[in-house]
mmCIF file of the N, C-alpha and C atoms, coordinates in Angstrom:
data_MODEL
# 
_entry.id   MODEL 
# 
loop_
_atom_site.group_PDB 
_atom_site.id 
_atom_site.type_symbol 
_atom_site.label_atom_id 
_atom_site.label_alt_id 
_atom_site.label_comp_id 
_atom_site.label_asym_id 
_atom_site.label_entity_id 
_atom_site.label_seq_id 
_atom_site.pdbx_PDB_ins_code 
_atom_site.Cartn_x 
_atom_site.Cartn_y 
_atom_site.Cartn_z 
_atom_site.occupancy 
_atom_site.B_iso_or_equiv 
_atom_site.pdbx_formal_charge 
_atom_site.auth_seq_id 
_atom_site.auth_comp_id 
_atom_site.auth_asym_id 
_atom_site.auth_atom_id 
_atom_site.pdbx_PDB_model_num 
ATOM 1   N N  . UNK A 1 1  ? 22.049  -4.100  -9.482 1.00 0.00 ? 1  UNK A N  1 
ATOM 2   C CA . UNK A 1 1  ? 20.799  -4.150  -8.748 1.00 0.00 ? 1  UNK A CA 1 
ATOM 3   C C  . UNK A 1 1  ? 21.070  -3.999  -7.256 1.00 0.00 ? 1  UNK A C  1 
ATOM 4   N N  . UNK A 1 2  ? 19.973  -3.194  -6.773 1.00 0.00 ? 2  UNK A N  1 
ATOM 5   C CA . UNK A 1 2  ? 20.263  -2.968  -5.373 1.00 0.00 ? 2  UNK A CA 1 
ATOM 6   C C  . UNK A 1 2  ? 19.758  -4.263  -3.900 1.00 0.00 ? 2  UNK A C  1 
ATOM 7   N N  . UNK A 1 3  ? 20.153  -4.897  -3.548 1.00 0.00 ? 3  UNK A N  1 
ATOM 8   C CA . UNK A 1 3  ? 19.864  -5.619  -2.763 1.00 0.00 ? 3  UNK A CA 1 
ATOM 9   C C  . UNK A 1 3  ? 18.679  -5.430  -1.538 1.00 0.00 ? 3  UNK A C  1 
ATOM 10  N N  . UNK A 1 4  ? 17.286  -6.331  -1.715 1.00 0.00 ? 4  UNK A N  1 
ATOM 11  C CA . UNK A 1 4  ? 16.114  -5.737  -0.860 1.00 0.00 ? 4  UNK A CA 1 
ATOM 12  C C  . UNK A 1 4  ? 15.862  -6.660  -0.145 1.00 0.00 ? 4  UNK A C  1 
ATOM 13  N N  . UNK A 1 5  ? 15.738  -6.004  1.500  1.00 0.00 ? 5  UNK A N  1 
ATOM 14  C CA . UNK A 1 5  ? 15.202  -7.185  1.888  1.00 0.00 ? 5  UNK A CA 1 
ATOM 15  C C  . UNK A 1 5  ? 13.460  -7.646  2.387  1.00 0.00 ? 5  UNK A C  1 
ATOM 16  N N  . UNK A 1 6  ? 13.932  -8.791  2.075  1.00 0.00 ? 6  UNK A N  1 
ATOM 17  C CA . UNK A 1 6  ? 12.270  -8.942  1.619  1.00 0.00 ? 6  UNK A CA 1 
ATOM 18  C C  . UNK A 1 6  ? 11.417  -9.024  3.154  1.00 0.00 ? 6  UNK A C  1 
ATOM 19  N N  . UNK A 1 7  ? 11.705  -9.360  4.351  1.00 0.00 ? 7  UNK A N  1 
ATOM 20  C CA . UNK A 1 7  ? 11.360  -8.390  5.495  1.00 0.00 ? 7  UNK A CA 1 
ATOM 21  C C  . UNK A 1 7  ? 10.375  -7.392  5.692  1.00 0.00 ? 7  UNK A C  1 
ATOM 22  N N  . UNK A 1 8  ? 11.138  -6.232  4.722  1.00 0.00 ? 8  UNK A N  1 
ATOM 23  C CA . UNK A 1 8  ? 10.740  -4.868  4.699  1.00 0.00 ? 8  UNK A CA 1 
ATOM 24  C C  . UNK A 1 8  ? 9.690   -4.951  3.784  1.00 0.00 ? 8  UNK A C  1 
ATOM 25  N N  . UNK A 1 9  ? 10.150  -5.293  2.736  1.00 0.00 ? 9  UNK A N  1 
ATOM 26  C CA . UNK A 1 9  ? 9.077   -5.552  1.694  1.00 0.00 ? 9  UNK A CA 1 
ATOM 27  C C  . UNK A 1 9  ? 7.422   -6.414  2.032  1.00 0.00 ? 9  UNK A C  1 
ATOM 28  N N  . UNK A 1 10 ? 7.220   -7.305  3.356  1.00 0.00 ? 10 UNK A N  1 
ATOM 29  C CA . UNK A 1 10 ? 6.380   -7.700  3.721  1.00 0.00 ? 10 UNK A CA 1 
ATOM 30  C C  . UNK A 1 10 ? 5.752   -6.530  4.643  1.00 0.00 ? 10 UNK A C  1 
ATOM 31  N N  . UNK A 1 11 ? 6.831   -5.700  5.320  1.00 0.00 ? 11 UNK A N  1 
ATOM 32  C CA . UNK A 1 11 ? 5.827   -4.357  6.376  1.00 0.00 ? 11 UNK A CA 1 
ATOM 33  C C  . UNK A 1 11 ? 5.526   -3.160  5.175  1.00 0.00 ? 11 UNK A C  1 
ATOM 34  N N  . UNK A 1 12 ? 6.041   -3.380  4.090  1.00 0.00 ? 12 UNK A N  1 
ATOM 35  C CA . UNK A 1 12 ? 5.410   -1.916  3.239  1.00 0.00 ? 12 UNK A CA 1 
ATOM 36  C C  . UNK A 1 12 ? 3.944   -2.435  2.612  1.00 0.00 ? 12 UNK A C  1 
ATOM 37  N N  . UNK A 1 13 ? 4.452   -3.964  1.887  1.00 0.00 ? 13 UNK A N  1 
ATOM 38  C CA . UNK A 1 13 ? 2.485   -4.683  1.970  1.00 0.00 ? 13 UNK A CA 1 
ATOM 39  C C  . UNK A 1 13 ? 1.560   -4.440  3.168  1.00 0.00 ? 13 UNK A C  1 
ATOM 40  N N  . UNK A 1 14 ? 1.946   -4.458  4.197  1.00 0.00 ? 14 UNK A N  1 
ATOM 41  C CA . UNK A 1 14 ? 0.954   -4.370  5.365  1.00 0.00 ? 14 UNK A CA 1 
ATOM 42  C C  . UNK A 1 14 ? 0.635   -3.276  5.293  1.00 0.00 ? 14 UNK A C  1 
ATOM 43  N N  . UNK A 1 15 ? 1.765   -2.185  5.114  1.00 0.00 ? 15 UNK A N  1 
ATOM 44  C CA . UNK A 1 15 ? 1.198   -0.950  5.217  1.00 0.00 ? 15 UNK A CA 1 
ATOM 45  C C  . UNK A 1 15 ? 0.688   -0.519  4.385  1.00 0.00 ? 15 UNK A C  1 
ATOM 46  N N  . UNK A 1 16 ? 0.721   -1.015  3.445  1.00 0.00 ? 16 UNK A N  1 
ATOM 47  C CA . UNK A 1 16 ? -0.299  -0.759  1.813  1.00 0.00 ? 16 UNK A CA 1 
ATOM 48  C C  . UNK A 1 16 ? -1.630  -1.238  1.858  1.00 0.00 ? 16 UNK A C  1 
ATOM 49  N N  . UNK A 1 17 ? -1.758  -2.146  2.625  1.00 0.00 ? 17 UNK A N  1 
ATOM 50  C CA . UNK A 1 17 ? -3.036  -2.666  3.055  1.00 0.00 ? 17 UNK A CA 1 
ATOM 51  C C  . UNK A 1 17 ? -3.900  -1.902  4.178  1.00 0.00 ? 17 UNK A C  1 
ATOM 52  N N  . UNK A 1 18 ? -3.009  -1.163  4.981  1.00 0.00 ? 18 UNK A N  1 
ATOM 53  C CA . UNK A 1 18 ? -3.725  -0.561  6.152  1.00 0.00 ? 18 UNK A CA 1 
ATOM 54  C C  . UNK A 1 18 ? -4.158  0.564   5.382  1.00 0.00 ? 18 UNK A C  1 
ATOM 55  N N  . UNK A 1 19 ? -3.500  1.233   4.757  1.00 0.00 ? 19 UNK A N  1 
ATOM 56  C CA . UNK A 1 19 ? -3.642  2.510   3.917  1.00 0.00 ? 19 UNK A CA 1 
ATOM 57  C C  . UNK A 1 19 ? -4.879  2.423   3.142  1.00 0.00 ? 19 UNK A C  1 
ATOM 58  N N  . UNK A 1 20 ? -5.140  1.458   2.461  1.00 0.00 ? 20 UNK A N  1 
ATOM 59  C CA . UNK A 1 20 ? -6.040  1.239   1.764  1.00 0.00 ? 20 UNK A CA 1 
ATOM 60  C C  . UNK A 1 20 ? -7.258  1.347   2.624  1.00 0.00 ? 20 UNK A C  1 
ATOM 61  N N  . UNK A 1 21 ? -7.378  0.374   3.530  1.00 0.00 ? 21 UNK A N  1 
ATOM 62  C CA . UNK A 1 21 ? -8.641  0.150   4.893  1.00 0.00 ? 21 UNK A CA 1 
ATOM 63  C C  . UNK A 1 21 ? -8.827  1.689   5.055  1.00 0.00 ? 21 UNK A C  1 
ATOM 64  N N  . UNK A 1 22 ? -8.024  2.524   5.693  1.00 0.00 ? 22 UNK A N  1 
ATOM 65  C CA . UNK A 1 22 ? -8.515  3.828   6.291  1.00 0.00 ? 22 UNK A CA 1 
ATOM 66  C C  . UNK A 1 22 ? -8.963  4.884   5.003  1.00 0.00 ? 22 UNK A C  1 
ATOM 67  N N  . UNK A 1 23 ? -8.105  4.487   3.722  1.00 0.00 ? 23 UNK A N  1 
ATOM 68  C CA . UNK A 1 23 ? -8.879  5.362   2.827  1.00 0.00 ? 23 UNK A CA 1 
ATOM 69  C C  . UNK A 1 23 ? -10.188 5.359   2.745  1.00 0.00 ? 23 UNK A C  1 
ATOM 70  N N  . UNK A 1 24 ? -10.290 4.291   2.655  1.00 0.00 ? 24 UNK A N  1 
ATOM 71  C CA . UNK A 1 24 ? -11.888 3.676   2.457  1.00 0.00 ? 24 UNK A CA 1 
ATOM 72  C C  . UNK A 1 24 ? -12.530 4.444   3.429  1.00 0.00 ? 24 UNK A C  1 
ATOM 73  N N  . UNK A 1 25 ? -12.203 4.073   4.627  1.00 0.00 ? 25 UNK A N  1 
ATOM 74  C CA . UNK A 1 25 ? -13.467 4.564   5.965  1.00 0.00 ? 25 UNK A CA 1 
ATOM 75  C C  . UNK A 1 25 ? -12.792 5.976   5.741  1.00 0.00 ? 25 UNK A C  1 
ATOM 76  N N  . UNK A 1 26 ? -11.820 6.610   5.596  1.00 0.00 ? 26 UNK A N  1 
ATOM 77  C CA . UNK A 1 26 ? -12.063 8.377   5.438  1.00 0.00 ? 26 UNK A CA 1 
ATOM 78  C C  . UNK A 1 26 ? -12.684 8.882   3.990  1.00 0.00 ? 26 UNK A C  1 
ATOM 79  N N  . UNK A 1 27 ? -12.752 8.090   2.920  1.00 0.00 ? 27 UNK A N  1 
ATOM 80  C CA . UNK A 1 27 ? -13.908 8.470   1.851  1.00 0.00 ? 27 UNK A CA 1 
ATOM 81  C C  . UNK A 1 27 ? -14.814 8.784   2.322  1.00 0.00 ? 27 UNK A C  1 
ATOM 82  N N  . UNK A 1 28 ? -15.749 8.157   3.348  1.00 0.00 ? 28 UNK A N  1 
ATOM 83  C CA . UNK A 1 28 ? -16.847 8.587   3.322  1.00 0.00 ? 28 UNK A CA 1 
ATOM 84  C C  . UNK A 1 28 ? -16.896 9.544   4.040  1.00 0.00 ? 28 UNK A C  1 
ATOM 85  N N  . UNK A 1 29 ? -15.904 9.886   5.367  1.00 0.00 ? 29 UNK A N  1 
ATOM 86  C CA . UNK A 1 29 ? -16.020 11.615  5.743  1.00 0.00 ? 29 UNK A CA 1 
ATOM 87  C C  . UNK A 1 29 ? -15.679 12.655  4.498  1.00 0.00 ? 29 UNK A C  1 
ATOM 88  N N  . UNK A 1 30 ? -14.669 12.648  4.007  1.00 0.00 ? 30 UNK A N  1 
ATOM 89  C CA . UNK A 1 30 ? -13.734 13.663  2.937  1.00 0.00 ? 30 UNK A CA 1 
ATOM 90  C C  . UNK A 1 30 ? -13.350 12.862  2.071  1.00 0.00 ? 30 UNK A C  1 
ATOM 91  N N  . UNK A 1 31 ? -14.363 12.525  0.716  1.00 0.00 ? 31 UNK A N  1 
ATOM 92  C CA . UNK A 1 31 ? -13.445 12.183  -0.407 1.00 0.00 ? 31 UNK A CA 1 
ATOM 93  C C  . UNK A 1 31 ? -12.448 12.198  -1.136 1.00 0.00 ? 31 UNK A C  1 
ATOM 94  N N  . UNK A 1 32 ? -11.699 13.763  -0.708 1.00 0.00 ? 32 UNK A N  1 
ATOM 95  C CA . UNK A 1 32 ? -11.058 14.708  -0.821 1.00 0.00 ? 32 UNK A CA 1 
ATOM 96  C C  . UNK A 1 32 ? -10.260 14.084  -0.653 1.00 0.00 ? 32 UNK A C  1 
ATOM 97  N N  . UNK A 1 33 ? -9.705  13.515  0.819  1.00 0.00 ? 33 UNK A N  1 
ATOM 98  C CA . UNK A 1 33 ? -8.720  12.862  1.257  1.00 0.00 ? 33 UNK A CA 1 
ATOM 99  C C  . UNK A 1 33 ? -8.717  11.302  0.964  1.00 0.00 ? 33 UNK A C  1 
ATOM 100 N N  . UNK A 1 34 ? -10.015 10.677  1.215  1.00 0.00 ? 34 UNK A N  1 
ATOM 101 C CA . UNK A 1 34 ? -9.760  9.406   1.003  1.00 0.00 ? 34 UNK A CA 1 
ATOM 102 C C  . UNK A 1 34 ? -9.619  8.338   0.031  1.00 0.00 ? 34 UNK A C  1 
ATOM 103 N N  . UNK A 1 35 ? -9.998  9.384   -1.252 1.00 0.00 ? 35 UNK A N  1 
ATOM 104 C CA . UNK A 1 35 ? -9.926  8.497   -2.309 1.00 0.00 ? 35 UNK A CA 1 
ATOM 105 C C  . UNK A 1 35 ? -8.315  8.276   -2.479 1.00 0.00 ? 35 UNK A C  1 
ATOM 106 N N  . UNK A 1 36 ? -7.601  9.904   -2.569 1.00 0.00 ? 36 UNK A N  1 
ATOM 107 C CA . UNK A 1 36 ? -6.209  9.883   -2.909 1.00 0.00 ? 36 UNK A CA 1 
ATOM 108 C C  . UNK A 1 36 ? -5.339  8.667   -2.149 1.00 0.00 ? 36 UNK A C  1 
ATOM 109 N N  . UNK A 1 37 ? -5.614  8.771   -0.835 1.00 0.00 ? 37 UNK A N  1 
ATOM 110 C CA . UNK A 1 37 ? -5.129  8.306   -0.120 1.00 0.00 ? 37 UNK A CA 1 
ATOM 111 C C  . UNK A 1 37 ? -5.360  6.369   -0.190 1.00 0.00 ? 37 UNK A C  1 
ATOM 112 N N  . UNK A 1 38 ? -6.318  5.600   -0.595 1.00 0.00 ? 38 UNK A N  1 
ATOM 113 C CA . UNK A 1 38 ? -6.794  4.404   -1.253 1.00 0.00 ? 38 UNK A CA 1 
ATOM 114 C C  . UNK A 1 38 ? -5.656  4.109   -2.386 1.00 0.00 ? 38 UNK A C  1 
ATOM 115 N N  . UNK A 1 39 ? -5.774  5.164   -3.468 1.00 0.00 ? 39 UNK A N  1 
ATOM 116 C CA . UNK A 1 39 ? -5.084  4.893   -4.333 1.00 0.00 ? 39 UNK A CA 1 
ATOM 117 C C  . UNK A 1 39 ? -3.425  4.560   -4.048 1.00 0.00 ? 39 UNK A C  1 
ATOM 118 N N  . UNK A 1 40 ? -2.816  5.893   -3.149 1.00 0.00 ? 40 UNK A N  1 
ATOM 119 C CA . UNK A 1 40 ? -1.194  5.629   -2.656 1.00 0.00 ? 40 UNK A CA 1 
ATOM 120 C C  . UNK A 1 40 ? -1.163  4.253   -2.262 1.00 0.00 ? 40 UNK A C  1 
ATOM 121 N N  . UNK A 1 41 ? -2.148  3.670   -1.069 1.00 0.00 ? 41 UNK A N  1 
ATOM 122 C CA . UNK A 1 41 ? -2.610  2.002   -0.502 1.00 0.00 ? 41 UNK A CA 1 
ATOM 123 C C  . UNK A 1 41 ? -2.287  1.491   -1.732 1.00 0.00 ? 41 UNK A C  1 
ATOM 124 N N  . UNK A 1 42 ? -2.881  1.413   -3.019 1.00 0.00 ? 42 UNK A N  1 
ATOM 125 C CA . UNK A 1 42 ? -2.849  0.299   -3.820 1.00 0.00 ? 42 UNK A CA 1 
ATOM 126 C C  . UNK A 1 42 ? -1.734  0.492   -4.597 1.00 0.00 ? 42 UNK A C  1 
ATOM 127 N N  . UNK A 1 43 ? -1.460  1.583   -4.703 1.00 0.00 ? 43 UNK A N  1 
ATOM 128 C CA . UNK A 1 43 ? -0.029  1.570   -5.199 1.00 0.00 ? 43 UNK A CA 1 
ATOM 129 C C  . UNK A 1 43 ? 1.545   0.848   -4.403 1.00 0.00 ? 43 UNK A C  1 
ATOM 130 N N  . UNK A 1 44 ? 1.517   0.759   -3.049 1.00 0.00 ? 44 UNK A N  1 
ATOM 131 C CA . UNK A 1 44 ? 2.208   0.393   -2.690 1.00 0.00 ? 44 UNK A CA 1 
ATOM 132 C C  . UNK A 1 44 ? 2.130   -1.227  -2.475 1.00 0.00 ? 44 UNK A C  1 
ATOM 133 N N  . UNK A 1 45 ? 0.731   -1.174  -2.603 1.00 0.00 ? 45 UNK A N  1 
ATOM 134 C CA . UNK A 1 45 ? 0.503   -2.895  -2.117 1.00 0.00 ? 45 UNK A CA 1 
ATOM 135 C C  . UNK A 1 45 ? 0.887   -3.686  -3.300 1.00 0.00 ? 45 UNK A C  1 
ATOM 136 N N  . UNK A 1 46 ? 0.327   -3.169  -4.761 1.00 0.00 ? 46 UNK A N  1 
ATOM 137 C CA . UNK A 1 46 ? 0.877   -3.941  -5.758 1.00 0.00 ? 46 UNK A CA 1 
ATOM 138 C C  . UNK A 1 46 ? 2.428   -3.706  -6.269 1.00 0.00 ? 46 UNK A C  1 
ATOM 139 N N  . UNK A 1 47 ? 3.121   -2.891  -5.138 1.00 0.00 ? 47 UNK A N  1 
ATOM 140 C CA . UNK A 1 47 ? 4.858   -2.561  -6.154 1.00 0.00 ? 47 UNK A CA 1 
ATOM 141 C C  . UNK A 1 47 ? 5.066   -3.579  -5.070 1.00 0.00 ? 47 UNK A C  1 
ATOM 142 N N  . UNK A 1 48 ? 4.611   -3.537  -3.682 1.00 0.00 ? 48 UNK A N  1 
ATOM 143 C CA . UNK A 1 48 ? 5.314   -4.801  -3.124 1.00 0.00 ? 48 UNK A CA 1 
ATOM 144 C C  . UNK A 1 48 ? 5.289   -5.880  -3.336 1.00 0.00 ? 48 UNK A C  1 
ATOM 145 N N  . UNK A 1 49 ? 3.741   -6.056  -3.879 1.00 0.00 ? 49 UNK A N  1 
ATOM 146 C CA . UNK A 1 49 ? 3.250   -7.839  -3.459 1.00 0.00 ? 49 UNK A CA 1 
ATOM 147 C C  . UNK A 1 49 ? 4.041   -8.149  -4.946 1.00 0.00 ? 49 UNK A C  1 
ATOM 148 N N  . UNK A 1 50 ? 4.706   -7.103  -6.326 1.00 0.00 ? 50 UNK A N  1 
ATOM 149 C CA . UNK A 1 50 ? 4.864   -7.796  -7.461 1.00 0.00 ? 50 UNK A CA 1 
ATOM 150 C C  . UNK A 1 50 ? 6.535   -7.981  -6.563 1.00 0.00 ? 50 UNK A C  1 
ATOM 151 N N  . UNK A 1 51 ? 7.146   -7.307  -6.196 1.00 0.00 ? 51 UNK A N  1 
ATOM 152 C CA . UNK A 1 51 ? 8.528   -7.930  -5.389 1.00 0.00 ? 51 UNK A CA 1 
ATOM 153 C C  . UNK A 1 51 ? 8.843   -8.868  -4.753 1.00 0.00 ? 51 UNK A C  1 
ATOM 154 N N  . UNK A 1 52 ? 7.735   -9.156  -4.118 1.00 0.00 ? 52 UNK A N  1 
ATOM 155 C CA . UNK A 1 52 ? 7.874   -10.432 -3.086 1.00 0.00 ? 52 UNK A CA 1 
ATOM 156 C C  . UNK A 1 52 ? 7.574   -11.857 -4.455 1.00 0.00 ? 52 UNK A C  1 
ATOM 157 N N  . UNK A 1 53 ? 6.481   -11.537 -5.064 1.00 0.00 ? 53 UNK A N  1 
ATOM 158 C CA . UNK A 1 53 ? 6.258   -12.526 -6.107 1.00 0.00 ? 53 UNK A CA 1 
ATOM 159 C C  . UNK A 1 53 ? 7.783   -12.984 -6.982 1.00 0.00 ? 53 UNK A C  1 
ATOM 160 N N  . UNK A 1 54 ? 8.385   -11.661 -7.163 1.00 0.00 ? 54 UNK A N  1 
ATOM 161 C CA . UNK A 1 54 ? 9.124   -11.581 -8.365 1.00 0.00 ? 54 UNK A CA 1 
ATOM 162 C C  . UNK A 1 54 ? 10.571  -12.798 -7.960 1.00 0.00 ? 54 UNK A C  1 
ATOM 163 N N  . UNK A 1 55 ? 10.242  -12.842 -6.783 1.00 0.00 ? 55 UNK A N  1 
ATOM 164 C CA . UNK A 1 55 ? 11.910  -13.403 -6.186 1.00 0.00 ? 55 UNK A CA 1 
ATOM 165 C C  . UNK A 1 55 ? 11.088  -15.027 -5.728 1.00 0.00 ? 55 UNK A C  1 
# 
């Protein structure tokens, strides 16, 4: 197993969270962009927040 530090793992949640916020407010200009872009947000927020949980 590769050694993580959990640090990093708290700024990729944040940034999974910010990602999410701006998808949202760019859905309603270009769905196009903002839905996809929501989804990457929640994808990263739940691989982190299950890492930080997991330890």
């Amino acid at each position: 197993m590769e050694k993580t530090n959990k640090q990093s793992e708290k700024i990729f949640l944040g940034l999974g969270i910010i990602t999410i916020i701006s998808g949202v407010f760019l859905a309603f200009e270009n769905p196009t962009i903002g839905i996809p872009g929501s989804i990457v947000g929640a994808w990263i927020t739940f691989d982190n927040f299950k890492k930080i949980k997991e330890k």
